[in-house]
C-alpha positions in Angstrom: 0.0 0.0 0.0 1.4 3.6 -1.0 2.3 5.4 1.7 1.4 9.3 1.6 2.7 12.9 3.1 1.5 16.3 3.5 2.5 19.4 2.1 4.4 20.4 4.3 6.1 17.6 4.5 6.8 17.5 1.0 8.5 20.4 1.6 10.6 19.7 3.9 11.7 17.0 2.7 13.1 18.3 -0.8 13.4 21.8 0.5 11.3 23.6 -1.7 8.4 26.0 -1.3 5.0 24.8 -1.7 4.2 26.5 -5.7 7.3 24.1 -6.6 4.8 21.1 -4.6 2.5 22.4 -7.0 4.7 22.5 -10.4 5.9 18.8 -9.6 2.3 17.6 -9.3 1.2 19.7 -13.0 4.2 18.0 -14.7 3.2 14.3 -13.6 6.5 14.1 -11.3 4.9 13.8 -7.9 1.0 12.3 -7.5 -1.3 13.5 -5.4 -4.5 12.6 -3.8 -7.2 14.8 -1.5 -6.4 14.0 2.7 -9.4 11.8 4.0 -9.0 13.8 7.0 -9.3 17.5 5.5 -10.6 17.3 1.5 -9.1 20.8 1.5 -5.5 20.2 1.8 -3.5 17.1 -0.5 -1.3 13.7 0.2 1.5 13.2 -1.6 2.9 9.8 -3.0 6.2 9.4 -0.4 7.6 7.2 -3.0 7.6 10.0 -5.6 8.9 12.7 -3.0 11.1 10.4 -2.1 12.9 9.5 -5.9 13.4 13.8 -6.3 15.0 13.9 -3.2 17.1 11.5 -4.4 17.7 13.0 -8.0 17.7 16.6 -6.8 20.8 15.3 -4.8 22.6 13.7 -7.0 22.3 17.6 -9.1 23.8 19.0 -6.1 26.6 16.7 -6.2 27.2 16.7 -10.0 26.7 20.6 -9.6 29.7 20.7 -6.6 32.0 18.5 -8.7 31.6 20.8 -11.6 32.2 23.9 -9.9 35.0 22.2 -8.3 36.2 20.9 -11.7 36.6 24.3 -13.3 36.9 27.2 -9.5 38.7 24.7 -7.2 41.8 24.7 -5.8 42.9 21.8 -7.8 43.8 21.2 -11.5 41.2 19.6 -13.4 42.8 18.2 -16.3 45.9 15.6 -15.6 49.0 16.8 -17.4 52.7 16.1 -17.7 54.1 18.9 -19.0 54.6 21.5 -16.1 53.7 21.9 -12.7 55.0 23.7 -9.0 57.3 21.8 -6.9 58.7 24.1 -3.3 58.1 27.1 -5.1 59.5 26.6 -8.5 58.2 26.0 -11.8 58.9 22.9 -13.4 58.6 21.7 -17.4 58.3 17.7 -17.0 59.9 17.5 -13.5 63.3 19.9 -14.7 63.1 23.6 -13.2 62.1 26.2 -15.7 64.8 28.7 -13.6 68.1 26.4 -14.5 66.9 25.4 -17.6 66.7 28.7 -18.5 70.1 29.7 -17.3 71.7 27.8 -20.7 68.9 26.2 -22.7 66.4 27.8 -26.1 62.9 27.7 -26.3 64.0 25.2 -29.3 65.2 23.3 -26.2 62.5 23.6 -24.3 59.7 22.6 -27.4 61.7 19.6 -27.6 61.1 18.6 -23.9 57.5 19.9 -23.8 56.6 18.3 -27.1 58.5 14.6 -26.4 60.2 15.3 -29.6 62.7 12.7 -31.0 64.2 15.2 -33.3 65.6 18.6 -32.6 62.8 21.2 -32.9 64.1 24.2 -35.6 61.8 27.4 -35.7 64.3 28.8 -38.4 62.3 30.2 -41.2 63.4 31.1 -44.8 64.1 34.7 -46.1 61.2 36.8 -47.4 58.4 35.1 -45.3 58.3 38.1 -42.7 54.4 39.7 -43.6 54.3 43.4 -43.8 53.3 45.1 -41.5 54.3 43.1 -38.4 52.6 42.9 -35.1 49.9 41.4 -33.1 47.4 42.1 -35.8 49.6 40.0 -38.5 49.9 37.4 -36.3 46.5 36.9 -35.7 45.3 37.0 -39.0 48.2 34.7 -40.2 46.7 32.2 -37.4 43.1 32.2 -38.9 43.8 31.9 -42.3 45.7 28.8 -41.4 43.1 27.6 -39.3 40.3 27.8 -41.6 41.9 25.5 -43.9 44.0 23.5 -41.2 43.8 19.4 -41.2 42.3 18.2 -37.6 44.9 16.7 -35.4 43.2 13.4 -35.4 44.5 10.1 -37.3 48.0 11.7 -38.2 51.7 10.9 -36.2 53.2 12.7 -33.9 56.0 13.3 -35.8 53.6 15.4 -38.2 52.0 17.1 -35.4 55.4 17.9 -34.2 56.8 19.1 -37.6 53.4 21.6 -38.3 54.1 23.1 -34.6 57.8 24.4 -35.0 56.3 25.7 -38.6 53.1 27.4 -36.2 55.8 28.9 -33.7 58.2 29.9 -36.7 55.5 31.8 -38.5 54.1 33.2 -35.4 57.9 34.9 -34.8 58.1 36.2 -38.0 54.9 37.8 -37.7 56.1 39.7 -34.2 58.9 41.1 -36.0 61.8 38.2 -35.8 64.8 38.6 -38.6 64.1 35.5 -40.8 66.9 32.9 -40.6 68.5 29.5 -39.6 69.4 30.6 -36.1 67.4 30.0 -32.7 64.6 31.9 -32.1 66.2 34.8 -29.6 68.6 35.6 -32.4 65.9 36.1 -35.0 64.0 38.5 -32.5 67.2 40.2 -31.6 68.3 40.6 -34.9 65.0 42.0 -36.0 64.4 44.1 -33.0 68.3 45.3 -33.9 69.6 44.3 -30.8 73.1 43.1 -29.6 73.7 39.7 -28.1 73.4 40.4 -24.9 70.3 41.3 -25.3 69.7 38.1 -27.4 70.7 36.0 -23.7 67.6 38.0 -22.1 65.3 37.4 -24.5 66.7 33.5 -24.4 66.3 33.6 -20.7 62.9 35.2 -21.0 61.4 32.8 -23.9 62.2 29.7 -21.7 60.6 30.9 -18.7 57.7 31.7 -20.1 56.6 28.3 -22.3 54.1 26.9 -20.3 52.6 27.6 -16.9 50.4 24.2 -16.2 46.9 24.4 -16.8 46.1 28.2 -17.3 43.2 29.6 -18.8 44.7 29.7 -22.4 45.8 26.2 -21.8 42.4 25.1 -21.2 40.9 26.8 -24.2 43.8 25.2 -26.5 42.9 22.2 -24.8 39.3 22.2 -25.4 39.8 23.1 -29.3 41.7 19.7 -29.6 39.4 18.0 -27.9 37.2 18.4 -30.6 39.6 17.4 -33.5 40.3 21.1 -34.1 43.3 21.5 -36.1 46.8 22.9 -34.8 46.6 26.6 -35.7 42.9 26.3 -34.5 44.1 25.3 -31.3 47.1 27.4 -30.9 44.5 30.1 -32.1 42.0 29.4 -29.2 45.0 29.1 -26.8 46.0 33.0 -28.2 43.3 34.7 -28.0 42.3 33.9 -24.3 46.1 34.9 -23.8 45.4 37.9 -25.2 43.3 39.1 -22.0 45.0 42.0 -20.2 43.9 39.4 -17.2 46.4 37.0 -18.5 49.2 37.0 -21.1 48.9 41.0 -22.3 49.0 41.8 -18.5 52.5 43.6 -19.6 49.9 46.1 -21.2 48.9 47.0 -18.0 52.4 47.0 -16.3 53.7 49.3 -18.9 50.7 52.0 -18.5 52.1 52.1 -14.6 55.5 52.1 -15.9 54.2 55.5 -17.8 52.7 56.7 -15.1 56.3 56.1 -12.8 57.9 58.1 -15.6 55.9 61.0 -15.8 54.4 61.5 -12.2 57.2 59.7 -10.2 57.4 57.3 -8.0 56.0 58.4 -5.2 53.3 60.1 -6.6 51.9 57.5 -8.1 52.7 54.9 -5.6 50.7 57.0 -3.0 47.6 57.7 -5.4 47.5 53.9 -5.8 47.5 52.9 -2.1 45.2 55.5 -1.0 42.5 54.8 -3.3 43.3 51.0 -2.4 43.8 50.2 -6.6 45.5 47.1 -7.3 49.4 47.3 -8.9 49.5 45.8 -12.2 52.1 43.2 -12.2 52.5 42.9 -8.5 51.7 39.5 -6.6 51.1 36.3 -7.9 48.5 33.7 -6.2 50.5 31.0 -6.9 53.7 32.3 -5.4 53.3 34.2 -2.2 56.8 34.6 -1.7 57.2 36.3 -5.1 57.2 35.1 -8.6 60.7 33.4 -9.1 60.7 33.7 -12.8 60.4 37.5 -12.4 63.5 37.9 -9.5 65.1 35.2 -12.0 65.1 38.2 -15.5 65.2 40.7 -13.3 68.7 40.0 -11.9 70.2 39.8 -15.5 69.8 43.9 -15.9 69.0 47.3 -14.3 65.5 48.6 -15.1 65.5 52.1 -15.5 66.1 53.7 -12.5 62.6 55.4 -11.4 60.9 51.8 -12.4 63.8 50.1 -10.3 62.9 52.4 -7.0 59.4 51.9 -8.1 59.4 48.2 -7.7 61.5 48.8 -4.3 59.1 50.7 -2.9 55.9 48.6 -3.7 58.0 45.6 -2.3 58.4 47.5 1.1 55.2 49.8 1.5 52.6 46.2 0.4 55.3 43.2 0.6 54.3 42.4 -2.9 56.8 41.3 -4.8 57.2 41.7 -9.0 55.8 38.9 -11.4 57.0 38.1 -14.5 54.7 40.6 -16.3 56.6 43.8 -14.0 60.3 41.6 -15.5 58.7 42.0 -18.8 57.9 45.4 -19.1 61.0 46.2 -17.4 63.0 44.7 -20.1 61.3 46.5 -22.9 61.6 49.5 -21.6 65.1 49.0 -20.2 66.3 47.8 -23.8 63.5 50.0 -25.8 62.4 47.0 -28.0 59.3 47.4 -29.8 56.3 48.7 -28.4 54.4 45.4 -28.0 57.9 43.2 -27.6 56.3 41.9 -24.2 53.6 40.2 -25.9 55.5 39.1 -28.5 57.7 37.1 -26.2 55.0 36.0 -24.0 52.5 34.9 -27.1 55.5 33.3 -29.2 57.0 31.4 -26.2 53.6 30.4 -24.9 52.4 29.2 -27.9 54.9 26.0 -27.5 52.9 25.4 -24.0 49.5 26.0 -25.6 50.6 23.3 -28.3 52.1 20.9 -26.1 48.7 21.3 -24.5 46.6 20.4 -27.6 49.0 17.4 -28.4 49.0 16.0 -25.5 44.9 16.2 -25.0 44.9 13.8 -27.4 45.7 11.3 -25.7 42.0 11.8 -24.1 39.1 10.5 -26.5 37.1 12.7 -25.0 35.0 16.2 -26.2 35.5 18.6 -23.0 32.3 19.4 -22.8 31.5 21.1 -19.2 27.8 21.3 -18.0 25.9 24.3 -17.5 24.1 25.4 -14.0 21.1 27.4 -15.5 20.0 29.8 -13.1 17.9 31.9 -15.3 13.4 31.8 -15.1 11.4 28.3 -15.0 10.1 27.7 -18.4 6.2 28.1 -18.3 6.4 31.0 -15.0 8.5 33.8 -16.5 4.5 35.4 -18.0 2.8 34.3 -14.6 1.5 37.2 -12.3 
Protein backbone atom coordinates (compact mmCIF):
# COMPACT_ATOMS: atom_id res chain seq x y z
CA UNK A 1 0.00 0.00 0.00
CA UNK A 2 1.40 3.58 -1.05
CA UNK A 3 2.31 5.40 1.73
CA UNK A 4 1.39 9.25 1.57
CA UNK A 5 2.71 12.94 3.10
CA UNK A 6 1.55 16.29 3.51
CA UNK A 7 2.48 19.40 2.14
CA UNK A 8 4.41 20.36 4.34
CA UNK A 9 6.09 17.60 4.52
CA UNK A 10 6.76 17.52 1.00
CA UNK A 11 8.47 20.43 1.58
CA UNK A 12 10.61 19.67 3.89
CA UNK A 13 11.68 16.97 2.68
CA UNK A 14 13.11 18.34 -0.83
CA UNK A 15 13.37 21.80 0.50
CA UNK A 16 11.31 23.61 -1.69
CA UNK A 17 8.38 25.96 -1.35
CA UNK A 18 4.96 24.81 -1.74
CA UNK A 19 4.24 26.46 -5.72
CA UNK A 20 7.31 24.06 -6.61
CA UNK A 21 4.84 21.14 -4.60
CA UNK A 22 2.48 22.37 -7.05
CA UNK A 23 4.66 22.46 -10.38
CA UNK A 24 5.86 18.84 -9.61
CA UNK A 25 2.30 17.63 -9.34
CA UNK A 26 1.21 19.72 -12.96
CA UNK A 27 4.22 18.02 -14.74
CA UNK A 28 3.21 14.28 -13.59
CA UNK A 29 6.48 14.06 -11.30
CA UNK A 30 4.87 13.84 -7.90
CA UNK A 31 1.03 12.32 -7.47
CA UNK A 32 -1.27 13.52 -5.41
CA UNK A 33 -4.46 12.62 -3.84
CA UNK A 34 -7.16 14.77 -1.49
CA UNK A 35 -6.38 14.03 2.67
CA UNK A 36 -9.36 11.76 3.98
CA UNK A 37 -9.01 13.81 7.01
CA UNK A 38 -9.31 17.46 5.46
CA UNK A 39 -10.56 17.28 1.52
CA UNK A 40 -9.06 20.80 1.46
CA UNK A 41 -5.48 20.17 1.78
CA UNK A 42 -3.53 17.14 -0.46
CA UNK A 43 -1.28 13.73 0.19
CA UNK A 44 1.50 13.21 -1.58
CA UNK A 45 2.89 9.83 -2.96
CA UNK A 46 6.23 9.43 -0.44
CA UNK A 47 7.61 7.24 -3.02
CA UNK A 48 7.59 9.96 -5.60
CA UNK A 49 8.85 12.72 -3.03
CA UNK A 50 11.13 10.39 -2.14
CA UNK A 51 12.85 9.47 -5.85
CA UNK A 52 13.39 13.78 -6.28
CA UNK A 53 14.96 13.93 -3.20
CA UNK A 54 17.11 11.50 -4.43
CA UNK A 55 17.72 13.01 -7.96
CA UNK A 56 17.70 16.62 -6.83
CA UNK A 57 20.77 15.28 -4.83
CA UNK A 58 22.60 13.70 -6.99
CA UNK A 59 22.27 17.62 -9.06
CA UNK A 60 23.82 18.97 -6.12
CA UNK A 61 26.63 16.74 -6.19
CA UNK A 62 27.20 16.74 -10.03
CA UNK A 63 26.74 20.59 -9.65
CA UNK A 64 29.70 20.71 -6.63
CA UNK A 65 32.02 18.55 -8.68
CA UNK A 66 31.56 20.82 -11.60
CA UNK A 67 32.16 23.85 -9.86
CA UNK A 68 34.97 22.17 -8.26
CA UNK A 69 36.20 20.89 -11.71
CA UNK A 70 36.63 24.30 -13.30
CA UNK A 71 36.91 27.17 -9.49
CA UNK A 72 38.70 24.65 -7.19
CA UNK A 73 41.76 24.72 -5.81
CA UNK A 74 42.91 21.79 -7.77
CA UNK A 75 43.83 21.16 -11.51
CA UNK A 76 41.22 19.56 -13.40
CA UNK A 77 42.79 18.16 -16.26
CA UNK A 78 45.86 15.57 -15.64
CA UNK A 79 49.03 16.80 -17.40
CA UNK A 80 52.65 16.08 -17.71
CA UNK A 81 54.10 18.86 -18.97
CA UNK A 82 54.58 21.48 -16.12
CA UNK A 83 53.66 21.85 -12.74
CA UNK A 84 54.96 23.68 -8.97
CA UNK A 85 57.31 21.80 -6.90
CA UNK A 86 58.71 24.06 -3.32
CA UNK A 87 58.11 27.07 -5.12
CA UNK A 88 59.54 26.59 -8.51
CA UNK A 89 58.17 25.95 -11.83
CA UNK A 90 58.88 22.89 -13.40
CA UNK A 91 58.64 21.65 -17.36
CA UNK A 92 58.28 17.69 -16.98
CA UNK A 93 59.85 17.46 -13.53
CA UNK A 94 63.31 19.94 -14.73
CA UNK A 95 63.09 23.62 -13.22
CA UNK A 96 62.08 26.16 -15.74
CA UNK A 97 64.81 28.66 -13.57
CA UNK A 98 68.09 26.39 -14.46
CA UNK A 99 66.90 25.41 -17.55
CA UNK A 100 66.74 28.74 -18.52
CA UNK A 101 70.08 29.74 -17.27
CA UNK A 102 71.67 27.83 -20.67
CA UNK A 103 68.93 26.20 -22.65
CA UNK A 104 66.39 27.82 -26.14
CA UNK A 105 62.95 27.68 -26.30
CA UNK A 106 63.96 25.19 -29.33
CA UNK A 107 65.25 23.29 -26.16
CA UNK A 108 62.55 23.59 -24.28
CA UNK A 109 59.68 22.60 -27.35
CA UNK A 110 61.68 19.58 -27.61
CA UNK A 111 61.07 18.62 -23.85
CA UNK A 112 57.50 19.94 -23.80
CA UNK A 113 56.63 18.27 -27.06
CA UNK A 114 58.51 14.60 -26.44
CA UNK A 115 60.17 15.29 -29.57
CA UNK A 116 62.65 12.73 -31.02
CA UNK A 117 64.16 15.17 -33.30
CA UNK A 118 65.57 18.58 -32.58
CA UNK A 119 62.75 21.24 -32.92
CA UNK A 120 64.09 24.25 -35.65
CA UNK A 121 61.78 27.43 -35.69
CA UNK A 122 64.35 28.80 -38.38
CA UNK A 123 62.32 30.18 -41.22
CA UNK A 124 63.36 31.13 -44.83
CA UNK A 125 64.10 34.71 -46.09
CA UNK A 126 61.24 36.80 -47.42
CA UNK A 127 58.36 35.13 -45.26
CA UNK A 128 58.30 38.11 -42.70
CA UNK A 129 54.39 39.73 -43.59
CA UNK A 130 54.28 43.37 -43.78
CA UNK A 131 53.35 45.09 -41.50
CA UNK A 132 54.28 43.07 -38.41
CA UNK A 133 52.63 42.89 -35.12
CA UNK A 134 49.91 41.43 -33.08
CA UNK A 135 47.36 42.12 -35.76
CA UNK A 136 49.64 40.04 -38.45
CA UNK A 137 49.94 37.38 -36.31
CA UNK A 138 46.45 36.92 -35.65
CA UNK A 139 45.32 36.99 -38.96
CA UNK A 140 48.18 34.73 -40.22
CA UNK A 141 46.66 32.25 -37.37
CA UNK A 142 43.09 32.21 -38.87
CA UNK A 143 43.80 31.94 -42.33
CA UNK A 144 45.70 28.80 -41.39
CA UNK A 145 43.10 27.60 -39.35
CA UNK A 146 40.31 27.80 -41.59
CA UNK A 147 41.88 25.49 -43.91
CA UNK A 148 43.96 23.46 -41.16
CA UNK A 149 43.78 19.35 -41.16
CA UNK A 150 42.26 18.16 -37.57
CA UNK A 151 44.90 16.65 -35.38
CA UNK A 152 43.23 13.43 -35.39
CA UNK A 153 44.53 10.12 -37.29
CA UNK A 154 47.99 11.71 -38.25
CA UNK A 155 51.68 10.87 -36.18
CA UNK A 156 53.15 12.66 -33.91
CA UNK A 157 55.98 13.34 -35.84
CA UNK A 158 53.64 15.44 -38.21
CA UNK A 159 51.95 17.07 -35.36
CA UNK A 160 55.37 17.95 -34.22
CA UNK A 161 56.80 19.15 -37.63
CA UNK A 162 53.40 21.57 -38.32
CA UNK A 163 54.14 23.07 -34.65
CA UNK A 164 57.78 24.43 -34.95
CA UNK A 165 56.29 25.72 -38.62
CA UNK A 166 53.14 27.39 -36.21
CA UNK A 167 55.81 28.88 -33.71
CA UNK A 168 58.18 29.86 -36.71
CA UNK A 169 55.52 31.84 -38.46
CA UNK A 170 54.06 33.20 -35.41
CA UNK A 171 57.87 34.93 -34.84
CA UNK A 172 58.11 36.22 -37.96
CA UNK A 173 54.88 37.77 -37.72
CA UNK A 174 56.14 39.75 -34.22
CA UNK A 175 58.86 41.07 -36.04
CA UNK A 176 61.76 38.21 -35.80
CA UNK A 177 64.81 38.57 -38.59
CA UNK A 178 64.09 35.55 -40.79
CA UNK A 179 66.88 32.89 -40.57
CA UNK A 180 68.50 29.46 -39.63
CA UNK A 181 69.37 30.63 -36.12
CA UNK A 182 67.44 30.01 -32.72
CA UNK A 183 64.59 31.88 -32.15
CA UNK A 184 66.16 34.76 -29.60
CA UNK A 185 68.58 35.57 -32.36
CA UNK A 186 65.90 36.11 -35.05
CA UNK A 187 63.97 38.50 -32.54
CA UNK A 188 67.23 40.22 -31.61
CA UNK A 189 68.29 40.62 -34.88
CA UNK A 190 64.99 42.05 -36.05
CA UNK A 191 64.40 44.12 -33.00
CA UNK A 192 68.34 45.33 -33.95
CA UNK A 193 69.63 44.30 -30.83
CA UNK A 194 73.12 43.13 -29.59
CA UNK A 195 73.75 39.69 -28.11
CA UNK A 196 73.41 40.44 -24.95
CA UNK A 197 70.33 41.26 -25.34
CA UNK A 198 69.69 38.08 -27.41
CA UNK A 199 70.68 36.02 -23.71
CA UNK A 200 67.64 37.99 -22.10
CA UNK A 201 65.31 37.42 -24.49
CA UNK A 202 66.70 33.54 -24.40
CA UNK A 203 66.31 33.56 -20.68
CA UNK A 204 62.85 35.21 -21.05
CA UNK A 205 61.35 32.84 -23.86
CA UNK A 206 62.24 29.72 -21.74
CA UNK A 207 60.60 30.85 -18.70
CA UNK A 208 57.73 31.68 -20.11
CA UNK A 209 56.55 28.34 -22.33
CA UNK A 210 54.09 26.89 -20.28
CA UNK A 211 52.64 27.58 -16.94
CA UNK A 212 50.44 24.20 -16.21
CA UNK A 213 46.88 24.44 -16.76
CA UNK A 214 46.12 28.16 -17.27
CA UNK A 215 43.16 29.59 -18.82
CA UNK A 216 44.65 29.73 -22.40
CA UNK A 217 45.82 26.18 -21.79
CA UNK A 218 42.43 25.05 -21.18
CA UNK A 219 40.89 26.77 -24.21
CA UNK A 220 43.75 25.23 -26.48
CA UNK A 221 42.91 22.17 -24.76
CA UNK A 222 39.29 22.15 -25.41
CA UNK A 223 39.84 23.08 -29.27
CA UNK A 224 41.68 19.69 -29.62
CA UNK A 225 39.45 17.95 -27.91
CA UNK A 226 37.25 18.40 -30.60
CA UNK A 227 39.57 17.45 -33.50
CA UNK A 228 40.29 21.12 -34.09
CA UNK A 229 43.34 21.47 -36.12
CA UNK A 230 46.80 22.87 -34.77
CA UNK A 231 46.57 26.57 -35.68
CA UNK A 232 42.93 26.29 -34.54
CA UNK A 233 44.09 25.26 -31.34
CA UNK A 234 47.05 27.41 -30.93
CA UNK A 235 44.47 30.08 -32.06
CA UNK A 236 41.96 29.42 -29.16
CA UNK A 237 45.02 29.12 -26.79
CA UNK A 238 45.97 32.98 -28.19
CA UNK A 239 43.27 34.73 -27.99
CA UNK A 240 42.28 33.89 -24.32
CA UNK A 241 46.10 34.87 -23.82
CA UNK A 242 45.39 37.88 -25.21
CA UNK A 243 43.35 39.07 -22.02
CA UNK A 244 45.04 42.03 -20.19
CA UNK A 245 43.91 39.42 -17.15
CA UNK A 246 46.40 37.00 -18.53
CA UNK A 247 49.19 36.96 -21.08
CA UNK A 248 48.92 40.99 -22.30
CA UNK A 249 48.99 41.85 -18.45
CA UNK A 250 52.50 43.56 -19.55
CA UNK A 251 49.94 46.11 -21.25
CA UNK A 252 48.85 46.98 -17.99
CA UNK A 253 52.40 47.00 -16.30
CA UNK A 254 53.74 49.28 -18.94
CA UNK A 255 50.69 51.96 -18.48
CA UNK A 256 52.06 52.12 -14.61
CA UNK A 257 55.49 52.10 -15.89
CA UNK A 258 54.25 55.48 -17.82
CA UNK A 259 52.71 56.66 -15.08
CA UNK A 260 56.26 56.07 -12.80
CA UNK A 261 57.91 58.12 -15.64
CA UNK A 262 55.93 60.98 -15.84
CA UNK A 263 54.40 61.55 -12.23
CA UNK A 264 57.15 59.67 -10.24
CA UNK A 265 57.44 57.31 -8.00
CA UNK A 266 56.00 58.36 -5.21
CA UNK A 267 53.29 60.13 -6.58
CA UNK A 268 51.87 57.48 -8.09
CA UNK A 269 52.65 54.91 -5.60
CA UNK A 270 50.74 57.04 -3.01
CA UNK A 271 47.62 57.72 -5.39
CA UNK A 272 47.47 53.86 -5.79
CA UNK A 273 47.49 52.92 -2.06
CA UNK A 274 45.23 55.54 -1.02
CA UNK A 275 42.48 54.78 -3.32
CA UNK A 276 43.27 51.01 -2.44
CA UNK A 277 43.84 50.18 -6.61
CA UNK A 278 45.55 47.13 -7.26
CA UNK A 279 49.40 47.34 -8.91
CA UNK A 280 49.51 45.79 -12.15
CA UNK A 281 52.13 43.20 -12.16
CA UNK A 282 52.51 42.87 -8.49
CA UNK A 283 51.74 39.53 -6.60
CA UNK A 284 51.10 36.30 -7.89
CA UNK A 285 48.54 33.67 -6.25
CA UNK A 286 50.46 31.04 -6.88
CA UNK A 287 53.70 32.30 -5.45
CA UNK A 288 53.27 34.24 -2.20
CA UNK A 289 56.81 34.56 -1.66
CA UNK A 290 57.18 36.28 -5.09
CA UNK A 291 57.24 35.08 -8.56
CA UNK A 292 60.66 33.44 -9.15
CA UNK A 293 60.66 33.68 -12.82
CA UNK A 294 60.37 37.51 -12.36
CA UNK A 295 63.52 37.87 -9.51
CA UNK A 296 65.06 35.24 -12.00
CA UNK A 297 65.08 38.18 -15.50
CA UNK A 298 65.22 40.72 -13.25
CA UNK A 299 68.67 40.01 -11.86
CA UNK A 300 70.21 39.78 -15.46
CA UNK A 301 69.80 43.88 -15.89
CA UNK A 302 68.99 47.33 -14.34
CA UNK A 303 65.49 48.64 -15.08
CA UNK A 304 65.49 52.08 -15.53
CA UNK A 305 66.14 53.71 -12.48
CA UNK A 306 62.59 55.39 -11.41
CA UNK A 307 60.86 51.77 -12.37
CA UNK A 308 63.77 50.09 -10.27
CA UNK A 309 62.87 52.42 -7.03
CA UNK A 310 59.40 51.90 -8.10
CA UNK A 311 59.37 48.19 -7.73
CA UNK A 312 61.53 48.78 -4.30
CA UNK A 313 59.11 50.68 -2.95
CA UNK A 314 55.85 48.62 -3.73
CA UNK A 315 57.95 45.58 -2.27
CA UNK A 316 58.40 47.49 1.12
CA UNK A 317 55.15 49.79 1.47
CA UNK A 318 52.64 46.15 0.42
CA UNK A 319 55.29 43.18 0.55
CA UNK A 320 54.32 42.45 -2.87
CA UNK A 321 56.78 41.34 -4.80
CA UNK A 322 57.24 41.66 -9.02
CA UNK A 323 55.77 38.88 -11.43
CA UNK A 324 57.03 38.10 -14.48
CA UNK A 325 54.74 40.61 -16.27
CA UNK A 326 56.57 43.78 -13.98
CA UNK A 327 60.26 41.61 -15.49
CA UNK A 328 58.67 42.03 -18.81
CA UNK A 329 57.87 45.40 -19.05
CA UNK A 330 61.04 46.22 -17.42
CA UNK A 331 63.03 44.69 -20.05
CA UNK A 332 61.29 46.49 -22.88
CA UNK A 333 61.58 49.51 -21.56
CA UNK A 334 65.14 49.01 -20.21
CA UNK A 335 66.29 47.84 -23.85
CA UNK A 336 63.49 50.02 -25.75
CA UNK A 337 62.43 46.98 -28.05
CA UNK A 338 59.31 47.40 -29.76
CA UNK A 339 56.32 48.70 -28.40
CA UNK A 340 54.43 45.39 -28.02
CA UNK A 341 57.86 43.24 -27.56
CA UNK A 342 56.34 41.93 -24.20
CA UNK A 343 53.57 40.23 -25.85
CA UNK A 344 55.55 39.06 -28.49
CA UNK A 345 57.75 37.10 -26.17
CA UNK A 346 55.00 35.97 -24.03
CA UNK A 347 52.50 34.94 -27.06
CA UNK A 348 55.52 33.29 -29.16
CA UNK A 349 57.02 31.39 -26.22
CA UNK A 350 53.59 30.43 -24.91
CA UNK A 351 52.44 29.16 -27.90
CA UNK A 352 54.86 25.97 -27.47
CA UNK A 353 52.93 25.42 -23.96
CA UNK A 354 49.52 26.00 -25.58
CA UNK A 355 50.64 23.27 -28.30
CA UNK A 356 52.12 20.86 -26.08
CA UNK A 357 48.70 21.26 -24.50
CA UNK A 358 46.63 20.44 -27.62
CA UNK A 359 49.04 17.37 -28.44
CA UNK A 360 49.00 16.01 -25.49
CA UNK A 361 44.90 16.17 -25.01
CA UNK A 362 44.87 13.81 -27.41
CA UNK A 363 45.70 11.31 -25.70
CA UNK A 364 42.02 11.80 -24.11
CA UNK A 365 39.15 10.47 -26.55
CA UNK A 366 37.13 12.75 -25.04
CA UNK A 367 34.99 16.21 -26.15
CA UNK A 368 35.45 18.58 -22.97
CA UNK A 369 32.32 19.36 -22.76
CA UNK A 370 31.47 21.07 -19.17
CA UNK A 371 27.82 21.26 -18.02
CA UNK A 372 25.89 24.28 -17.48
CA UNK A 373 24.10 25.42 -14.00
CA UNK A 374 21.13 27.41 -15.52
CA UNK A 375 20.02 29.79 -13.11
CA UNK A 376 17.91 31.85 -15.27
CA UNK A 377 13.36 31.79 -15.15
CA UNK A 378 11.40 28.30 -14.97
CA UNK A 379 10.09 27.71 -18.38
CA UNK A 380 6.21 28.05 -18.30
CA UNK A 381 6.37 30.99 -15.03
CA UNK A 382 8.48 33.76 -16.48
CA UNK A 383 4.46 35.41 -17.98
CA UNK A 384 2.80 34.34 -14.65
CA UNK A 385 1.48 37.24 -12.26
Amino acid sequence: MASWVSMDEACRLLGVQRQTIYAYVSRGKLDAMPDPADTRRSLYRAEDVAGLAKRKEAGRKLETVAANTLFGAEPSVPTALSGFFRGHLHYRGQDAIELARSSTLEDVARLLWGAEQAVDFSSEPGTRPAPSGRGAAFAALASLAAVGHSTRGRLTRVLHSEAQGLVAQLADAFGAQPGQQPLHLRFAKGWRQPARVADLLRTALVLLADHELTSSAFAARIAASTGASLPACLLAGLATLSGPLHGDASGRVKALFGEVERLGEDQVLDHYLSTASPLAGFGHHLYPDGDPRAAALLALFEPPDAIARFIEKVAQLTGLRPNIDVALAALVAHHRLPADAAFALFATARSVGLLAHGMEQLGVAQVIRPRGRYAGPVPGTANRA
